[in-house]
C-alpha positions in Angstrom: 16.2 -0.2 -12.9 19.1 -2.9 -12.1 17.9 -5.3 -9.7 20.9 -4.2 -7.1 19.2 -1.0 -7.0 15.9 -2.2 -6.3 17.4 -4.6 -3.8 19.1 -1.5 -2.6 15.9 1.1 -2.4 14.2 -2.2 -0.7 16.8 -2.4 2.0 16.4 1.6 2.8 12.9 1.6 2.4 13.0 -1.2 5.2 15.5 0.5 7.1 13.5 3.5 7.4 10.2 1.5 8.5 11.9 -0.1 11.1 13.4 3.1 12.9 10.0 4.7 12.8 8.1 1.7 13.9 11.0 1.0 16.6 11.1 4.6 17.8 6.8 4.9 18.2 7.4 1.8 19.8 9.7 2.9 22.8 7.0 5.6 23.6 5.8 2.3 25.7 8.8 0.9 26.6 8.8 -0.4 30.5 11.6 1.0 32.6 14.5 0.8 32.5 13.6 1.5 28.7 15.2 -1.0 26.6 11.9 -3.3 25.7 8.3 -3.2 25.5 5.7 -5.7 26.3 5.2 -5.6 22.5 8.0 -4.9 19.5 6.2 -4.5 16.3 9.7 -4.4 14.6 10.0 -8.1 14.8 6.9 -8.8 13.2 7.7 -6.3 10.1 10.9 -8.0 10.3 9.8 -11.4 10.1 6.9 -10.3 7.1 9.7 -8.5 5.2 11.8 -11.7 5.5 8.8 -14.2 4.3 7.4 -11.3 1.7 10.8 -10.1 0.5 13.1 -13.2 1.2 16.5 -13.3 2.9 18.2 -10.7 1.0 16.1 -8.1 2.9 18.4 -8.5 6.0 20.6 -5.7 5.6 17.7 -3.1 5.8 16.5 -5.1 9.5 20.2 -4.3 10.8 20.7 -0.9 9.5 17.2 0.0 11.4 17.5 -2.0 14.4 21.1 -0.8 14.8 20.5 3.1 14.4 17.4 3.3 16.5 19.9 1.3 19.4 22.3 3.8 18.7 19.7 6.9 19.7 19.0 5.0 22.8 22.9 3.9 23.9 24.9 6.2 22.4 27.2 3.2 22.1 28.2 2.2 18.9 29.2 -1.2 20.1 26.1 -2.2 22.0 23.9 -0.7 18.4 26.0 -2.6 16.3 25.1 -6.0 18.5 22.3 -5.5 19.7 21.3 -5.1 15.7 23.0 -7.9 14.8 20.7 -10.4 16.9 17.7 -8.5 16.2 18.9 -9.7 12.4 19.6 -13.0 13.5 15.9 -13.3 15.3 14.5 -12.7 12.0 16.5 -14.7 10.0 16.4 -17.5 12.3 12.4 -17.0 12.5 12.2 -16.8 8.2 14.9 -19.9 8.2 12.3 -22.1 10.3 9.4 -21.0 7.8 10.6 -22.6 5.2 10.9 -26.2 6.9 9.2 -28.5 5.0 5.8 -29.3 6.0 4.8 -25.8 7.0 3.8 -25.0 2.9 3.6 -21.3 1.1 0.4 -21.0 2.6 1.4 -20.0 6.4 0.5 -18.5 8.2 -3.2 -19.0 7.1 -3.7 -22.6 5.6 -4.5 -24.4 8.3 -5.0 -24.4 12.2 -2.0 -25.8 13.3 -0.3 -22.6 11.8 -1.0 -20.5 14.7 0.7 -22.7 17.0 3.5 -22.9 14.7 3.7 -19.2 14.2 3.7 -18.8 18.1 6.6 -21.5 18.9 8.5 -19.7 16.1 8.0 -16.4 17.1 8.8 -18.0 21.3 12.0 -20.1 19.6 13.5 -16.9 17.8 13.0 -14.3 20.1 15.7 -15.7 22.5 18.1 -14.9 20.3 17.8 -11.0 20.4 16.7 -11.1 23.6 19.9 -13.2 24.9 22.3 -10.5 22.4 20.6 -7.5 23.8 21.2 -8.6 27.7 24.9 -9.4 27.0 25.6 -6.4 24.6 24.1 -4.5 27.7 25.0 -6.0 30.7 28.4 -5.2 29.1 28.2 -1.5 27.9 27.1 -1.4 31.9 23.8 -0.3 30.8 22.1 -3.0 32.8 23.3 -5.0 36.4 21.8 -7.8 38.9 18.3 -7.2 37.0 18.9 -7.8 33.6 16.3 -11.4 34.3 13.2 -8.9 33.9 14.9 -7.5 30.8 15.9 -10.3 29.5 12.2 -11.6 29.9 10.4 -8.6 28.8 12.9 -8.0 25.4 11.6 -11.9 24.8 8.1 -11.7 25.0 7.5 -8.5 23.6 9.8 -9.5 20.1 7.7 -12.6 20.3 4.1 -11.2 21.2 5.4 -8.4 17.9 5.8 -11.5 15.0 2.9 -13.2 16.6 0.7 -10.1 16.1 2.0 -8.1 13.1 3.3 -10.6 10.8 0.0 -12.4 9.8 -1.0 -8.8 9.4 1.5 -7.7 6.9 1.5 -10.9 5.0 -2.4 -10.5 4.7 -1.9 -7.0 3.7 0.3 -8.1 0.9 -2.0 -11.3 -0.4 -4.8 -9.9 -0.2 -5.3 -7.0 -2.0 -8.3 -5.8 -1.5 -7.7 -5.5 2.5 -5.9 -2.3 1.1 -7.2 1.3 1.2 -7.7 3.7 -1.3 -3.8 5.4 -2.5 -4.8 8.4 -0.9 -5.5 6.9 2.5 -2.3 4.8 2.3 -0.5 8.4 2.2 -2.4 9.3 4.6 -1.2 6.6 7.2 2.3 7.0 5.9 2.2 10.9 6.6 0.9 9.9 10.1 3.4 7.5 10.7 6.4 9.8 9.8 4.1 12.6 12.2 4.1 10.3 14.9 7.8 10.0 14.6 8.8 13.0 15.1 6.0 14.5 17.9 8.0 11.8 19.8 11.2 12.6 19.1 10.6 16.4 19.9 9.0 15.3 23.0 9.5 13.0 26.6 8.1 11.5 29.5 4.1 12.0 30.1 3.7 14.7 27.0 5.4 12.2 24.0 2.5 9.2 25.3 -0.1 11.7 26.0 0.3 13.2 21.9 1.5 10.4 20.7 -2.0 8.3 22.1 -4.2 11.6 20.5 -2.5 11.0 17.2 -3.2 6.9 17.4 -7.0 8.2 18.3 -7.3 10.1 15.1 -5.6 7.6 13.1 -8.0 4.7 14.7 -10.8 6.9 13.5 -9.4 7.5 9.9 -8.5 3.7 9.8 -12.1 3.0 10.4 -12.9 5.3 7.9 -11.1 4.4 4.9 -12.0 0.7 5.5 -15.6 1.9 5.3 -15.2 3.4 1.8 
């Protein structure tokens, strides 16, 4: 296999991840509905980045900007608001690599955490301050797009902060992993999850979708054990 292709199936493969991780994300999303308290996008954005390197960035705008399109219905406001979703995690990955922060991050040394929080803080403005124009714009947002703004910041942050060190952990350290079958497992969950809440709204899609998270919790816990 060519490595355009693999670069290619990469870029789907993190295309895909993002929609589903985006869409089981907005089950939680505080009104008016365009952020959460936490995105775990951004952090599987970031981990790609580090993991995967730069080149990964196609597959972060082609999932940011489809599950933005399922909520606007705007092509314009998808298109941006991907674009600084990409830019967050490039911008995030680009500080990284300063010298003085070393391959080991984000588990070498203390001072890593507090480096991992200002970057994920430093970063997050920038999709945060696309996604309030790209709105305010489309006239999906007026006077209150502040509490947006603020909520689209900390949640894209409190996301790299949380799942990031968790993905690169995942990938260092293999034997954090669970068995093949239980990895299928959470994959067939994942792609479940997806669609209970796209078939479903309001107080039903959390109420199913927080069952499903119950049994997976449970299964987690299991596999872990083996």
């Amino acid at each position: 296999m060519s490595s355009g292709l693999r670069l290619a199936i990469a870029n789907l493969a993190l295309a895909v991840a993002y929609f589903a991780a985006a869409k089981l994300s907005l089950t939680l999303a505080i009104p008016p509905g365009y952020a959460t308290a936490v995105w775990p996008p951004s952090g599987l954005a970031l981990g790609a980045l580090v993991l995967g390197g730069p080149a990964l960035w196609p597959g972060i705008w082609l999932g940011a900007t489809a599950v933005n399109f399922t909520i606007q219905f705007s092509v314009p406001a998808a298109l941006a608001i991907g674009a600084g979703n990409t830019l967050e995690a490039l911008a995030a990955w680009w500080l990284v690599q300063r010298p003085g922060i070393g391959p080991e991050w984000p588990f070498g040394r203390p001072r890593h955490a507090f480096l991992l929080a200002g970057i994920a803080l430093g970063s997050a403005t920038l999709a945060a301050s696309v996604a309030s124009v790209a709105l305010v714009l489309a006239g999906s947002l007026g006077e209150d797009w502040t509490s947006t703004w603020l909520i689209w910041w900390l949640g894209d942050a409190a996301g790299m902060i949380t799942v990031t060190p968790l993905l690169i952990a995942w990938a260092r350290f293999p034997v954090m992993r669970p068995a093949r079958a239980a990895a299928l497992e959470f994959a067939l969950l994942a792609v479940l999850l997806v669609a209970v809440c796209g078939a479903s709204s309001g107080t039903r899609c959390r109420s199913r979708s927080w069952s499903c998270r119950s049994w997976s919790g449970r299964r987690c816990v299991s596999a872990c054990a083996r």
